[in-house]
N, CA, C and O atoms as CSV, one atom per row, in Angstrom:
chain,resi,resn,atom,element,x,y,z
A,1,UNK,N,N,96.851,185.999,119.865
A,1,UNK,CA,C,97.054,187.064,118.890
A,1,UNK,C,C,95.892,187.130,117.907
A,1,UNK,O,O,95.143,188.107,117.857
A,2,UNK,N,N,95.772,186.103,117.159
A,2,UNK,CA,C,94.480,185.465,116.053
A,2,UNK,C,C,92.951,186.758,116.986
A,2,UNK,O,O,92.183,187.615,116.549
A,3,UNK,N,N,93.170,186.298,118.050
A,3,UNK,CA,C,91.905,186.459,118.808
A,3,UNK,C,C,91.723,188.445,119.262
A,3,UNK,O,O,90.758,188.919,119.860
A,4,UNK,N,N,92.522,188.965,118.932
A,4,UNK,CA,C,92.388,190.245,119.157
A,4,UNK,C,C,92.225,190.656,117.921
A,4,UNK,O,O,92.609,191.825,117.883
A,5,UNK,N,N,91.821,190.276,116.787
A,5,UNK,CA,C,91.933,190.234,115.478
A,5,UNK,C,C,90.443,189.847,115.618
A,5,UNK,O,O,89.859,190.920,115.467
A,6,UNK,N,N,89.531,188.899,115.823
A,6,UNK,CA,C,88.094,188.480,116.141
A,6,UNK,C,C,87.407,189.459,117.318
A,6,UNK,O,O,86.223,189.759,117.475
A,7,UNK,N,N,88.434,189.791,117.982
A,7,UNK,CA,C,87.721,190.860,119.120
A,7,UNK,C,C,87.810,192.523,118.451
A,7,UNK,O,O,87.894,193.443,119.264
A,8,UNK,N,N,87.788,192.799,117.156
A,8,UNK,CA,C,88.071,194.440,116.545
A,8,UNK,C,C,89.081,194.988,117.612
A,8,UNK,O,O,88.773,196.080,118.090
A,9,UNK,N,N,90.152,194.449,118.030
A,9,UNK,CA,C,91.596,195.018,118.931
A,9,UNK,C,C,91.417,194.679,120.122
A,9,UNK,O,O,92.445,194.560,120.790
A,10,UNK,N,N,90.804,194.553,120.438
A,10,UNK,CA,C,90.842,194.119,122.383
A,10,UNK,C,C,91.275,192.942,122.590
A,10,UNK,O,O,91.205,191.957,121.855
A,11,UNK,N,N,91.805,193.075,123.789
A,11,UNK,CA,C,92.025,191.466,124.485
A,11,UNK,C,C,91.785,191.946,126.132
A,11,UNK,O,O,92.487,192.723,126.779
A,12,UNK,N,N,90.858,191.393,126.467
A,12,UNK,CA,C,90.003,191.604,127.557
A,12,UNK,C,C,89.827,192.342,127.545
A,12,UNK,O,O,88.946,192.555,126.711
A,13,UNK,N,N,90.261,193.520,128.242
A,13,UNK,CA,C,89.720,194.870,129.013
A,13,UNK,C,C,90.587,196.087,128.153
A,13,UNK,O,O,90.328,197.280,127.992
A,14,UNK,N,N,91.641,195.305,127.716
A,14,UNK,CA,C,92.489,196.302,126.541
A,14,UNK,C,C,92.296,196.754,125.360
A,14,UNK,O,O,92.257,195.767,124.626
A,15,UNK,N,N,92.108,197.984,124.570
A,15,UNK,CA,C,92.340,197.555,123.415
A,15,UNK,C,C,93.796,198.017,122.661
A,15,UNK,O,O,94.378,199.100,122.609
A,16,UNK,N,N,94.095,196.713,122.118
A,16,UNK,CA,C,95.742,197.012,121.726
A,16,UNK,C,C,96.037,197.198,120.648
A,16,UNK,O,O,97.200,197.237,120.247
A,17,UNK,N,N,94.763,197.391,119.783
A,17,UNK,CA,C,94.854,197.530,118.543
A,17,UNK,C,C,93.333,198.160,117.606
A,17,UNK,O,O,92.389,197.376,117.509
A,18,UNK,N,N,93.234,199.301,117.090
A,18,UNK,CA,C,92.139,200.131,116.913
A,18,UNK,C,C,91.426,199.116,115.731
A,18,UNK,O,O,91.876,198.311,114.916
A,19,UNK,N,N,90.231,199.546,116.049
A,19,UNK,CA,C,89.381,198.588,115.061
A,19,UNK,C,C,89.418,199.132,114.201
A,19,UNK,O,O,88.196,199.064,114.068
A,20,UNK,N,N,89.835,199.923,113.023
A,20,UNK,CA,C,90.293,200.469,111.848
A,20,UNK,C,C,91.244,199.492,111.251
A,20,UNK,O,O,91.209,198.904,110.170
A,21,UNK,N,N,92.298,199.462,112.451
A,21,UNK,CA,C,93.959,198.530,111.979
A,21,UNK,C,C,93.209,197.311,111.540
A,21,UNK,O,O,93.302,196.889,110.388
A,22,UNK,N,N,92.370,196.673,112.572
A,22,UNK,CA,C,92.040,195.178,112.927
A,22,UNK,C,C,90.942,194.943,111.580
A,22,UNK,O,O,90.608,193.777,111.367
A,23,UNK,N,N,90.547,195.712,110.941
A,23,UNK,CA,C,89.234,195.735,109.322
A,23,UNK,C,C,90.264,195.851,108.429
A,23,UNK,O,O,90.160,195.369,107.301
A,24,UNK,N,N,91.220,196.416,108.783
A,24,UNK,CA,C,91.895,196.535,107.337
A,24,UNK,C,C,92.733,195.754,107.354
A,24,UNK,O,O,93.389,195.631,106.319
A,25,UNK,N,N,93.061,194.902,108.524
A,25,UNK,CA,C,94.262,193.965,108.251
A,25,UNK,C,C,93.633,192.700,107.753
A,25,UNK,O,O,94.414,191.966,107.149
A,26,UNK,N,N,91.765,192.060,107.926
A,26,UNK,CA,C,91.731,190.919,107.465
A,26,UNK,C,C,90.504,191.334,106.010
A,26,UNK,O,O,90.073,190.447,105.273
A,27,UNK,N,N,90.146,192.738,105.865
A,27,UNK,CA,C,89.979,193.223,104.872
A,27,UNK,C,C,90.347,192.429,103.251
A,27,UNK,O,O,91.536,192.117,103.182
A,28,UNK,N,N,89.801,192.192,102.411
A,28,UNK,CA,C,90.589,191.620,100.988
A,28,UNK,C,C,90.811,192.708,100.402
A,28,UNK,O,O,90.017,193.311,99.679
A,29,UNK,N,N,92.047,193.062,100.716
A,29,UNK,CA,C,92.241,194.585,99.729
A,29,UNK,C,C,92.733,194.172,97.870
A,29,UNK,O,O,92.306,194.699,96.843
A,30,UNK,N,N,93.502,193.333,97.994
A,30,UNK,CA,C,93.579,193.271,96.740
A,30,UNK,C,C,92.409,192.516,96.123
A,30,UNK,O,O,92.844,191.759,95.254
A,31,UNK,N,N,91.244,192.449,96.233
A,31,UNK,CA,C,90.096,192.698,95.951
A,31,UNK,C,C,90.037,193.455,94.295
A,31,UNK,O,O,89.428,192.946,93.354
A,32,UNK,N,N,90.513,194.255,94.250
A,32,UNK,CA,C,90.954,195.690,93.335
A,32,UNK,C,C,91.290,195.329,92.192
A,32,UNK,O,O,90.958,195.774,91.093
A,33,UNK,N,N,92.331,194.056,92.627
A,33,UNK,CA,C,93.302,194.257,91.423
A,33,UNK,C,C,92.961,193.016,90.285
A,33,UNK,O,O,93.644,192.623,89.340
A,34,UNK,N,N,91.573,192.549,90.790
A,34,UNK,CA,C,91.110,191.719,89.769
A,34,UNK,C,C,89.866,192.147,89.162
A,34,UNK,O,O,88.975,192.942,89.463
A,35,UNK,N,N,90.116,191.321,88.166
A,35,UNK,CA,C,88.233,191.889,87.489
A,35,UNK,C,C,87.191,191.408,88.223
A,35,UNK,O,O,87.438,190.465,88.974
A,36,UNK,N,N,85.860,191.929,88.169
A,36,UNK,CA,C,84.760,190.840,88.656
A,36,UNK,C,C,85.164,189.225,88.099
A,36,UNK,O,O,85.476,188.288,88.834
A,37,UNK,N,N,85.086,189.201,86.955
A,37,UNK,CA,C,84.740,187.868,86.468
A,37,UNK,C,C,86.236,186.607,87.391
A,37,UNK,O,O,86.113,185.385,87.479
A,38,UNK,N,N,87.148,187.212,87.785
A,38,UNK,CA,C,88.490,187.133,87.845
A,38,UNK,C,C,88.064,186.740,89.587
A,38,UNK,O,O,88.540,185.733,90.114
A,39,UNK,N,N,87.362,187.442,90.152
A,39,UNK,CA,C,87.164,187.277,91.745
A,39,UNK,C,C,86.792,185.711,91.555
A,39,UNK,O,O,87.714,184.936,91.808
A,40,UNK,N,N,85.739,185.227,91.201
A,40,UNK,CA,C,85.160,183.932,91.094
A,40,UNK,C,C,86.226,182.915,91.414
A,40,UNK,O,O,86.164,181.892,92.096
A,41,UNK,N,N,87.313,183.513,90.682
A,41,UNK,CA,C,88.267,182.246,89.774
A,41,UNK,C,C,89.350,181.607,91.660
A,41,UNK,O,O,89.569,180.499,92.150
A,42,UNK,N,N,89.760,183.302,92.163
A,42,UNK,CA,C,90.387,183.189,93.347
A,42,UNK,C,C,89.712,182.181,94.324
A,42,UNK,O,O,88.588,181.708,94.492
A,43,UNK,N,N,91.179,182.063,94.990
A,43,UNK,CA,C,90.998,180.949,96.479
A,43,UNK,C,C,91.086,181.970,97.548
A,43,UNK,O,O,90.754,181.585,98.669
A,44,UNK,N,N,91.459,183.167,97.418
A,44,UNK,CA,C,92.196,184.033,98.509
A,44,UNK,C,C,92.301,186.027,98.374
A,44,UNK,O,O,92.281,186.723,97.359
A,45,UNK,N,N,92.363,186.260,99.210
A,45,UNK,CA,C,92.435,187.721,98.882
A,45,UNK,C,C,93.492,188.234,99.938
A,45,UNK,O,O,93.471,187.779,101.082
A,46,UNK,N,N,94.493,189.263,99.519
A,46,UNK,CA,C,94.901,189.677,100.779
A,46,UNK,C,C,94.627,191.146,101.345
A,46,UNK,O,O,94.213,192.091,100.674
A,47,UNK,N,N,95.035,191.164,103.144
A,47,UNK,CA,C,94.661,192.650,103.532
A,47,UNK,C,C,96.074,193.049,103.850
A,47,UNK,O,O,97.079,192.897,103.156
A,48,UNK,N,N,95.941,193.620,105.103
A,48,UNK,CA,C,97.467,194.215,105.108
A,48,UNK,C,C,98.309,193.412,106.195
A,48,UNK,O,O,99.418,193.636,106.680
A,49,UNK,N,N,97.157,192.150,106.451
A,49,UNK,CA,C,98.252,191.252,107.171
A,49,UNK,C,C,97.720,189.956,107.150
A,49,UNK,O,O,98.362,188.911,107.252
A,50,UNK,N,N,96.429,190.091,107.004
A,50,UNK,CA,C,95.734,188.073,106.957
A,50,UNK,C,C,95.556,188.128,105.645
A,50,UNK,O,O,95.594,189.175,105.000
A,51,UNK,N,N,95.264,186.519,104.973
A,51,UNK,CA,C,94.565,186.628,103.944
A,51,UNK,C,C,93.435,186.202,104.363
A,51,UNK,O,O,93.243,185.630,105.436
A,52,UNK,N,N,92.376,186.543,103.269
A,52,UNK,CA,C,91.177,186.338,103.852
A,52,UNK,C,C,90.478,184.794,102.920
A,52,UNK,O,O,90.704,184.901,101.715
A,53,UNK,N,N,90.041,184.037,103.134
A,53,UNK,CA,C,89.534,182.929,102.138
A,53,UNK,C,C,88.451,183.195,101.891
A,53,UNK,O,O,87.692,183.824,102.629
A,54,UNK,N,N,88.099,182.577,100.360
A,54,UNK,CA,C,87.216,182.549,99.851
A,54,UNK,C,C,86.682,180.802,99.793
A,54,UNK,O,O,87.295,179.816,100.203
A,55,UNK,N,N,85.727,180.856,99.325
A,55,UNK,CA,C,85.006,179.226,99.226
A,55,UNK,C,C,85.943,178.471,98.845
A,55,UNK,O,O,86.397,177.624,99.614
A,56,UNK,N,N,86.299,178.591,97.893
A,56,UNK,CA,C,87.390,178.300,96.628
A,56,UNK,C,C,88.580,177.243,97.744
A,56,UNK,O,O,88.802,176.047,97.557
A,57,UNK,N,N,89.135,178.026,98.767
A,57,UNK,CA,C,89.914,177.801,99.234
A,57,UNK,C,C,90.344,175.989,99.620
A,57,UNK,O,O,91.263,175.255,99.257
A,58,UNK,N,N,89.127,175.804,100.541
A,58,UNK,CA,C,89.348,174.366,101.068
A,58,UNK,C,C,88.593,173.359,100.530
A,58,UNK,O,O,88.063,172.423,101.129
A,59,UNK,N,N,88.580,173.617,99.337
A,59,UNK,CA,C,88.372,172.066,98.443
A,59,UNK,C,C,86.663,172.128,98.325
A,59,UNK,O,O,86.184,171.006,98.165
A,60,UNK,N,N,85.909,172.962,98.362
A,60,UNK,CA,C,84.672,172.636,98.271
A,60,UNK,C,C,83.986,173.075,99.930
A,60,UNK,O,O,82.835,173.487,100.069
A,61,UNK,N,N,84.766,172.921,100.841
A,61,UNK,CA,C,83.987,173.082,102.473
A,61,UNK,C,C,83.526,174.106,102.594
A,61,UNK,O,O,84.225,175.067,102.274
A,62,UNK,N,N,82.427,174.297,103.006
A,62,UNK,CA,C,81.587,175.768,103.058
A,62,UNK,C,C,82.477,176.691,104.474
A,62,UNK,O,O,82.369,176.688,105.701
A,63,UNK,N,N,83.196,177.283,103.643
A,63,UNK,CA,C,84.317,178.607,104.398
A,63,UNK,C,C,83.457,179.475,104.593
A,63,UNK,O,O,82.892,179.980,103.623
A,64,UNK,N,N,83.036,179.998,106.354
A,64,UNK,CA,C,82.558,181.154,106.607
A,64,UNK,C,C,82.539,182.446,105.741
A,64,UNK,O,O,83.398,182.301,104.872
A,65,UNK,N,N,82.229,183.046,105.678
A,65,UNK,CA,C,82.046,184.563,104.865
A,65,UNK,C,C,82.846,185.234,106.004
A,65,UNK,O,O,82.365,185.171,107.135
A,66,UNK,N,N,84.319,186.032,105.765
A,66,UNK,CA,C,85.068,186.923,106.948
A,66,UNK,C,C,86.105,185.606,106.899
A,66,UNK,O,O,87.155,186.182,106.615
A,67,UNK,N,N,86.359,184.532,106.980
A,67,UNK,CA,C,87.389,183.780,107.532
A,67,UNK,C,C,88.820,184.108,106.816
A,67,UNK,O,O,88.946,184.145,105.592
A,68,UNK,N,N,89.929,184.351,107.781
A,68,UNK,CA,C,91.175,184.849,108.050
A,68,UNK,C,C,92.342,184.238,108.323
A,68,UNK,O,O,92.281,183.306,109.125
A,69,UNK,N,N,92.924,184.393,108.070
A,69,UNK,CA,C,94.384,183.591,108.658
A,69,UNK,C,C,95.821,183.925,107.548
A,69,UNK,O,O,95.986,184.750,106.650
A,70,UNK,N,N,96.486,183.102,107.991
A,70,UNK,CA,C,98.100,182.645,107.329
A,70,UNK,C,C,98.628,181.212,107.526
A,70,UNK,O,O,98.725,180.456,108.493
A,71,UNK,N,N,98.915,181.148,106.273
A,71,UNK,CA,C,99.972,179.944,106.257
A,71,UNK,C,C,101.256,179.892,106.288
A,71,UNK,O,O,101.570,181.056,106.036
A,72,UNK,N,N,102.048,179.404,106.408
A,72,UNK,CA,C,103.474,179.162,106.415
A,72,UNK,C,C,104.209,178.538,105.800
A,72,UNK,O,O,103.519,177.576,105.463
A,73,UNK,N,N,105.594,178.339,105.218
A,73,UNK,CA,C,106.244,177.932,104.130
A,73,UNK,C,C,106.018,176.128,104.322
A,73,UNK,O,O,106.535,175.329,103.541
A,74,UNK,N,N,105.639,175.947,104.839
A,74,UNK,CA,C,106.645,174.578,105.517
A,74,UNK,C,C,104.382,173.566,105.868
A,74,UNK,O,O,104.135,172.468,106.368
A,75,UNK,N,N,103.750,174.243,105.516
A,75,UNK,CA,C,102.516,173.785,105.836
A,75,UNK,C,C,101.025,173.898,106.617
A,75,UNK,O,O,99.857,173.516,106.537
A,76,UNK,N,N,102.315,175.038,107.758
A,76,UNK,CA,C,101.229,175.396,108.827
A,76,UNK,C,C,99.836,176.585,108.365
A,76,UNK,O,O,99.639,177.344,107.416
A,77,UNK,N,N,99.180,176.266,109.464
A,77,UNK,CA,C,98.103,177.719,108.727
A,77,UNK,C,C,97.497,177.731,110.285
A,77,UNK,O,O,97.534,176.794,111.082
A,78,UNK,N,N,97.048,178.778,110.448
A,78,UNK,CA,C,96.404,179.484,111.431
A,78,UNK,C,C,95.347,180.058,110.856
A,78,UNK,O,O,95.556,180.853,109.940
A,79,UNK,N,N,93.638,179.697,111.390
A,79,UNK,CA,C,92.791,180.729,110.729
A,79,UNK,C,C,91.758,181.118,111.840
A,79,UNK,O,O,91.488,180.476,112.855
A,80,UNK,N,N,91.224,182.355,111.404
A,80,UNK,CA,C,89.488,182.244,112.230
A,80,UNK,C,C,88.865,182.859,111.555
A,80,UNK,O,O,89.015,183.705,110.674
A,81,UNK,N,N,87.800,182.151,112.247
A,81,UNK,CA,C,86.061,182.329,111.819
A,81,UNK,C,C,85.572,183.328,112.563
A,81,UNK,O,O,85.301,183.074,113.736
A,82,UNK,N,N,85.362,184.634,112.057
A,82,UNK,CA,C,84.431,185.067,112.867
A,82,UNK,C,C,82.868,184.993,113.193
A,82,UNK,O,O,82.187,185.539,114.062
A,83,UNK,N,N,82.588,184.171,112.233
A,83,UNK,CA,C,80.786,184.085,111.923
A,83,UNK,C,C,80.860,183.063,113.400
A,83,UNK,O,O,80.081,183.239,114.337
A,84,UNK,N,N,81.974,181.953,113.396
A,84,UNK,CA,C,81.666,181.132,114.288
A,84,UNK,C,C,82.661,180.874,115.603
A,84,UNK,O,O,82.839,179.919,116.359
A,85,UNK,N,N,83.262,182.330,115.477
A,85,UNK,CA,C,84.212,182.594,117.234
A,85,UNK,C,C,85.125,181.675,116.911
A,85,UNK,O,O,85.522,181.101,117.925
A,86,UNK,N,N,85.704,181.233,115.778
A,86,UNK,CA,C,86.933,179.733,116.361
A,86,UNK,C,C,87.887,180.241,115.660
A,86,UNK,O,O,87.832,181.121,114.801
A,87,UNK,N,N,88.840,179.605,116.091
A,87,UNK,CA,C,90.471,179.799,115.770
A,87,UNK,C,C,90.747,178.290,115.761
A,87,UNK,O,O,90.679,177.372,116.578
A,88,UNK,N,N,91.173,178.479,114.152
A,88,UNK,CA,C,92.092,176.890,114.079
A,88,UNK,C,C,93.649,177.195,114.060
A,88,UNK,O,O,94.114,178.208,113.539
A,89,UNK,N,N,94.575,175.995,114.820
A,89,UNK,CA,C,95.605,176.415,114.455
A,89,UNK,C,C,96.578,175.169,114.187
A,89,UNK,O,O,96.906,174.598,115.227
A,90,UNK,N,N,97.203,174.532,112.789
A,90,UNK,CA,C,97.353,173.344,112.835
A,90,UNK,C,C,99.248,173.579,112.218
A,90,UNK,O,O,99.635,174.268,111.274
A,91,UNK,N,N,99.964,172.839,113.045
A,91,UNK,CA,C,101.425,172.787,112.792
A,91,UNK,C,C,101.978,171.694,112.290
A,91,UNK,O,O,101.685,170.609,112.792
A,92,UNK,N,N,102.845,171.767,111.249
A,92,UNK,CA,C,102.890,170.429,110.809
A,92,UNK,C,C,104.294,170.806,110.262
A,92,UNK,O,O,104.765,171.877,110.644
A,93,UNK,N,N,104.883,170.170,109.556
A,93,UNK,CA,C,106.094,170.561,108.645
A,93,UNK,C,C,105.920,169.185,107.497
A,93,UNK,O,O,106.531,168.128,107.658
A,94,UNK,N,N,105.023,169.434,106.405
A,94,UNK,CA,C,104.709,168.988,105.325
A,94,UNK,C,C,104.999,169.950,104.232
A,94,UNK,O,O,103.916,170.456,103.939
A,95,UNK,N,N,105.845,170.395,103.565
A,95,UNK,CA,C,106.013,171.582,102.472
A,95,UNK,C,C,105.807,170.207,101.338
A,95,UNK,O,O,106.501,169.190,101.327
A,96,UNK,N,N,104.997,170.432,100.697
A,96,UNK,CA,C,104.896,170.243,98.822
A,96,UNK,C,C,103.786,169.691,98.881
A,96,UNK,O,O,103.312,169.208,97.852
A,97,UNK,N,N,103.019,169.616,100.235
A,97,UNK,CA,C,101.743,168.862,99.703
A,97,UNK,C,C,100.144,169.774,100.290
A,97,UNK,O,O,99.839,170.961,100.405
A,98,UNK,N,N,99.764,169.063,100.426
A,98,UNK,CA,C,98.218,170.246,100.814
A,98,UNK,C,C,97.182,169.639,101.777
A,98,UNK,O,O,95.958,169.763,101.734
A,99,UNK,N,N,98.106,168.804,102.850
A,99,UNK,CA,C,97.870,169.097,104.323
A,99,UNK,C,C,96.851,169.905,104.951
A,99,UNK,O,O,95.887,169.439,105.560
A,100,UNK,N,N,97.200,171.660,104.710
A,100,UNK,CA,C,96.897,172.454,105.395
A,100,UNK,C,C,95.235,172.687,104.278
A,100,UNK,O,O,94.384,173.016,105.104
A,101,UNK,N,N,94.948,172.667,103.679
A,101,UNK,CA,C,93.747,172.984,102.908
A,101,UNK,C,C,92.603,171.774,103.091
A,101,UNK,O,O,91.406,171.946,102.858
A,102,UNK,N,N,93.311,170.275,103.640
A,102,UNK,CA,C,92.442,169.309,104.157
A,102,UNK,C,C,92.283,169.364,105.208
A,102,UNK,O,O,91.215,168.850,105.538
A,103,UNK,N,N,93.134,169.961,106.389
A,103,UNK,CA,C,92.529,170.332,107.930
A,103,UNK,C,C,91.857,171.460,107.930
A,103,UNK,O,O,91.272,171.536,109.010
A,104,UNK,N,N,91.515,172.901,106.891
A,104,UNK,CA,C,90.227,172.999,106.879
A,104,UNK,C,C,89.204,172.710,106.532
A,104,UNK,O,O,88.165,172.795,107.188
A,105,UNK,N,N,89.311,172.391,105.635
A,105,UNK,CA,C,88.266,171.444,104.591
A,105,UNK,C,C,87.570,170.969,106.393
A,105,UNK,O,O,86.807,171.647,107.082
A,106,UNK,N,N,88.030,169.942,106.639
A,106,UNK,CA,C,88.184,169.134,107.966
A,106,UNK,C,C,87.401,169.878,109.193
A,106,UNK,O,O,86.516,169.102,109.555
A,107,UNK,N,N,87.375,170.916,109.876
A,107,UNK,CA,C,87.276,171.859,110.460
A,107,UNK,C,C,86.028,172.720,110.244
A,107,UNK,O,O,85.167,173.110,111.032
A,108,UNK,N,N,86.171,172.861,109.167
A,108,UNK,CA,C,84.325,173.085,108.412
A,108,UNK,C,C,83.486,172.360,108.295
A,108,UNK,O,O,82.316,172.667,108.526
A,109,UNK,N,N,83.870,171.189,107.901
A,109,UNK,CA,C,82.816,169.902,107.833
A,109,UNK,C,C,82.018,169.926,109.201
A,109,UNK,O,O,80.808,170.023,109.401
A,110,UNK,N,N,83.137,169.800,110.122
A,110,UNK,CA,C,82.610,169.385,111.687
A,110,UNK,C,C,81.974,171.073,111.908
A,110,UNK,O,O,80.819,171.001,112.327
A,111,UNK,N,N,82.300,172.094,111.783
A,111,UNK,CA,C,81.662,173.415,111.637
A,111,UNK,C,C,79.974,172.855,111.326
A,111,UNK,O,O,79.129,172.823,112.221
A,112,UNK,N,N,79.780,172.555,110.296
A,112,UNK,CA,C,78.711,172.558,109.501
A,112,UNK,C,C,77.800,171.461,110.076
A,112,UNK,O,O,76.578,171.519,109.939
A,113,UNK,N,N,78.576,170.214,110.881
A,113,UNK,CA,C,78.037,168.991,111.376
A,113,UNK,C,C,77.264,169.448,112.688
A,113,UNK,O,O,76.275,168.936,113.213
A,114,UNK,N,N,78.216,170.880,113.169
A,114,UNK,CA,C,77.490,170.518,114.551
A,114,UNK,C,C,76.383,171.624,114.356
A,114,UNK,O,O,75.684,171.850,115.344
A,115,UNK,N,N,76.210,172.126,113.549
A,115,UNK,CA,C,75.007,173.081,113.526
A,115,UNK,C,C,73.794,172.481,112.645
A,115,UNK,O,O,73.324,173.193,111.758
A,116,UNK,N,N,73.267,171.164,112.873
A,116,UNK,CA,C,72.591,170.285,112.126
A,116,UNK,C,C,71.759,169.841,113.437
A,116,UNK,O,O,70.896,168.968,113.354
């Protein structure tokens, strides 16, 4: 699913979803509703269905520019990179702690390791 979302709607030979839908869904629309000075401060932005991360997000790990996903009540998060084609997807059932922001953190590091 993640991956027809990195492909602007296609999945193989299909497209199942118009690349309009697929920009505006990992889009930061509420973008808007902060000030400039106020963007800085954010971890996150949302579109009309991913949120999109900002640096902010995973503790310091250099987060692609475009990277996308969702988390879940309970810990999980699903994201991708489009700068670097990957889809993480990590399941856990940890609710109250921040798990899911150290397996990207995690995920970027090695991102960043192997392009050295």
């Amino acid at each position: 699913f993640m991956n027809i979302f990195l492909n602007h709607g296609k999945h193989e030979d299909f497209q199942l979803l118009s690349p309009l839908t697929t920009r505006l869904a990992i889009s930061p629309l509420t973008l808007s509703v902060y000030s400039p000075v106020e963007w800085k401060e954010q971890s996150r932005f949302y579109g009309l269905h991913w949120t999109q991360y900002t640096e902010r997000w995973a503790s310091g790990a250099p987060v692609s520019p475009g990277t996308f996903g969702h988390g879940g009540s309970d810990g999980t998060l699903a994201f991708a990179d489009p700068q670097n084609n990957l889809i993480a997807l990590y399941f856990t059932q940890s609710r109250g702690n921040n798990t899911r922001s150290r397996f990207m953190q995690m995920v970027f590091e090695l991102v960043a390791e192997s392009g050295k």
